[in-house]
N, C-alpha and C positions, 0 to 999 in steps of 0.2 A: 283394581284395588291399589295397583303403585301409584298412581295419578291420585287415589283419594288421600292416601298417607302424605304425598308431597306437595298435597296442596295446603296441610294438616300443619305442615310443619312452616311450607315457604309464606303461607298466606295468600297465595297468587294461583291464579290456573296457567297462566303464560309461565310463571317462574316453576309451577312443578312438571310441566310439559318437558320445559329447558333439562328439570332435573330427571327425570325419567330416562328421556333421552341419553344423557349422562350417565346413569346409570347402568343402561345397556352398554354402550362403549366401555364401560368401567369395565362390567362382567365379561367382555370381550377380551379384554386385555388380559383381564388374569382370568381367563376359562381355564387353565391347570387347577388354580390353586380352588376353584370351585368345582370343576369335577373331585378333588379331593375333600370337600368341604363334608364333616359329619352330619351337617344339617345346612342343604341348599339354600330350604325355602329362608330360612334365617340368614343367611349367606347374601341372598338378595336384597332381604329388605337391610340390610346394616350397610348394603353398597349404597341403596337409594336415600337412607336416614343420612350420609356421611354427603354424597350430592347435594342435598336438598340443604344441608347444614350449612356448607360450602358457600353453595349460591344465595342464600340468605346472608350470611356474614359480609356477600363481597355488597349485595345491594343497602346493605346497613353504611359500609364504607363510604360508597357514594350515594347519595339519597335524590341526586340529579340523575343517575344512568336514565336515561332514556326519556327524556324530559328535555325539549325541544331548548335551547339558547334563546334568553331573552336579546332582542336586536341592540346595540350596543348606540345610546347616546350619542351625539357629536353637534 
């Protein structure tokens, strides 16, 4: 279900992978403030909306990331 929302959002299966991923580490970091969380399952998906927002903004930035260098003329 996170993999389907962040593909939803990123457009990409590699880029909502990335952000799933992400998302766990997120939830890792602050596992306090989500053991305290009134509502988890909502807790999680607003880590992986907030990941997946992220990593989209940065691939908009650069629209070359990972896109092989054309060999340079001489």
């Amino acid at each position: 279900a996170l993999l389907g929302v962040a593909r939803a959002i990123t457009g990409s299966r590699s880029d909502a992978e990335d952000a799933v991923q992400q998302t766990f580490l997120d939830l890792h970091r602050s596992r306090h403030a989500l053991a305290r969380a009134a509502e988890p399952r909502g807790y999680v998906y607003r880590t992986l909306r907030n990941a997946a927002l992220r990593l989209r903004a940065r691939r908009r930035e650069d629209p070359l990331d990972g896109v092989a260098a054309e060999p340079e003329h001489r």
